[in-house]
C-alpha positions in Angstrom: 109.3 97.0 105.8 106.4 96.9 108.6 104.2 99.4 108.7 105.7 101.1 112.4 108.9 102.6 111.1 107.2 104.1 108.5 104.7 105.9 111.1 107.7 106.4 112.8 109.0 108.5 110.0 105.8 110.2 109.7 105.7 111.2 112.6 102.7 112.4 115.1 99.9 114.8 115.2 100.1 115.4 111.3 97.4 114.3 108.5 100.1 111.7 107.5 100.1 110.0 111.1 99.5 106.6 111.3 99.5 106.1 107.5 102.3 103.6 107.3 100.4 100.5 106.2 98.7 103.0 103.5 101.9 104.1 102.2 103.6 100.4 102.2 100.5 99.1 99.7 100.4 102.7 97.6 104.2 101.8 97.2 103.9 98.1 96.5 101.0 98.4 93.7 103.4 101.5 92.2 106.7 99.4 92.5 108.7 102.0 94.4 110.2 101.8 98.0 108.1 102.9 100.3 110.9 104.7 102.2 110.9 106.7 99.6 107.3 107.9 99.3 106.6 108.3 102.6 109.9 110.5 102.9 109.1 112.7 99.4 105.3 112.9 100.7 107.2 114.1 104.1 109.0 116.8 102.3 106.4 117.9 99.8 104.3 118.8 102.9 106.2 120.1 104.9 105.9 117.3 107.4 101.8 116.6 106.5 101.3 120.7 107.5 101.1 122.4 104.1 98.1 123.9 102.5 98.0 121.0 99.8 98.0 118.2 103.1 95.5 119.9 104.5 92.5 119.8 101.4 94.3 122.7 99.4 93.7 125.7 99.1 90.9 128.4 100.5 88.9 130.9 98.8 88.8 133.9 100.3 85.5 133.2 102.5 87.2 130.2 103.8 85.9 127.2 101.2 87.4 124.7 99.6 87.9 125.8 96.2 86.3 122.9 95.0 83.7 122.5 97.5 85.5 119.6 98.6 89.3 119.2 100.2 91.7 117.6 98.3 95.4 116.2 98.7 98.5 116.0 97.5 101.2 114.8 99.5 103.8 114.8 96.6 103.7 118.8 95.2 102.2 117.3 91.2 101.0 120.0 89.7 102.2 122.3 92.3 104.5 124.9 90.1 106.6 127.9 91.7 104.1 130.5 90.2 101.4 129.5 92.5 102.0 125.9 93.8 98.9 125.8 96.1 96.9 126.4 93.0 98.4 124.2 90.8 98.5 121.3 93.0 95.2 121.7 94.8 93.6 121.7 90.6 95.6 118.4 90.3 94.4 116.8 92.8 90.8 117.4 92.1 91.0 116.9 88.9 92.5 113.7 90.2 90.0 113.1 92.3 92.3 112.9 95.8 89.5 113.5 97.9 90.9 111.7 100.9 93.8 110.6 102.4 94.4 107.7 101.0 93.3 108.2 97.6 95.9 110.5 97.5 99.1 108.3 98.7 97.8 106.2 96.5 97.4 108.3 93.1 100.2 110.3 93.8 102.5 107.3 94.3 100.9 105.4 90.7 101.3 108.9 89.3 105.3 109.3 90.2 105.6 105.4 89.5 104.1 106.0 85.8 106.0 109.3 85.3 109.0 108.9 86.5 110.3 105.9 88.3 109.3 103.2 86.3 109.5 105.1 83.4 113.4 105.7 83.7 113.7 108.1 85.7 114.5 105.7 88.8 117.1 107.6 91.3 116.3 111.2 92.8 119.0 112.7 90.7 117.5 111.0 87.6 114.1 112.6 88.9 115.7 116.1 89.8 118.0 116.6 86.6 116.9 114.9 83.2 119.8 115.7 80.9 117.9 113.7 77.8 114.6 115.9 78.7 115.1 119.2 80.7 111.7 119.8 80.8 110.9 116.6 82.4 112.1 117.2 86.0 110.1 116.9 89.0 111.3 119.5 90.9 112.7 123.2 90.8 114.5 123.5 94.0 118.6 122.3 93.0 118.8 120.4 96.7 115.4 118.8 96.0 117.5 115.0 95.8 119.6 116.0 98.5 116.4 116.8 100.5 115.1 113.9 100.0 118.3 112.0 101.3 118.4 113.9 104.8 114.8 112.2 105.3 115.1 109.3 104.2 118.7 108.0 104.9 117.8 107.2 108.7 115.1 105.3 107.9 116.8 103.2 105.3 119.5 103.0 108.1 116.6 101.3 110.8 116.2 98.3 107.8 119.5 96.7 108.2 118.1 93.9 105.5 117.3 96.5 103.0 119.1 96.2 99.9 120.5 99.1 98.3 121.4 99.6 94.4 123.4 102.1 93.5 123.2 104.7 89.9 125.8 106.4 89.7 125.5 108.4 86.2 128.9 109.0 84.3 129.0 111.9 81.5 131.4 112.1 78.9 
């Protein structure tokens, strides 16, 4: 996957323009598809314009709350009670103080939590049946979500390979 169709996904005029080559490594040191992260990281943000893209959140003279910004493209930390709170504390206590740092530790982050850790499909992420507390999202469409970004782009790499969960219950 070269670096342009993951811009292309990205977009323009966003803080997560241009990043592709950033998102490919984040993703290859994490083993996960980049695809994927660059989509979630799409989603999480809003398209690269939430608060927690943009250094996090304010205090009420305008400052960071840590006196420095701080990312997080992929919503860790950032629960429904106050998410822009709880994710902007992650990330400096993470110490996401740029860009990059932050594709990067967010993508180790999901890769250690989740994906290489058995939870390694977006349904698998969104609904844990062995651990309900250990879910990445809220939001019941948060996998379908996902899909609607994603699905074009995995559509561009016609030598992609694709490997298919499918869970069965008894």
């Amino acid at each position: 996957i070269c670096p342009d169709v993951i811009n292309t996904m990205l977009g323009t005029g966003n803080i997560l323009s241009g990043k592709g080559k950033v998102f490919i490594d984040a993703a290859k040191a994490a083993n996960v598809n980049p695809i994927y992260l660059a989509g979630h990281a799409k989603l999480e943000t809003a398209n690269g314009t939430s608060t927690l893209a943009k250094g996090g959140k304010l205090k009420e003279d305008g400052s960071y709350t840590y006196g420095v910004p701080v990312y997080n493209f992929f919503g860790i930390g950032a629960v429904d009670k106050d998410a822009d709170a709880g994710g902007t504390t992650m990330a400096y206590n993470k110490g996401w103080t740029s860009v990059d740092l932050a594709i990067q530790g967010g993508a180790a982050w999901i890769s250690n939590g989740y994906i290489n850790n058995g939870q390694n499909t977006l349904y698998k992420m969104r609904y844990n049946s062995l651990n309900i507390s250990k879910q990445y999202a809220t939001d019941v469409n948060w996998a379908n979500s996902q899909i609607r970004i994603i699905k074009p782009f995995f559509d561009m790499c016609t030598d992609a390979k694709l490997t298919f969960d499918i869970p069965v219950y008894k």
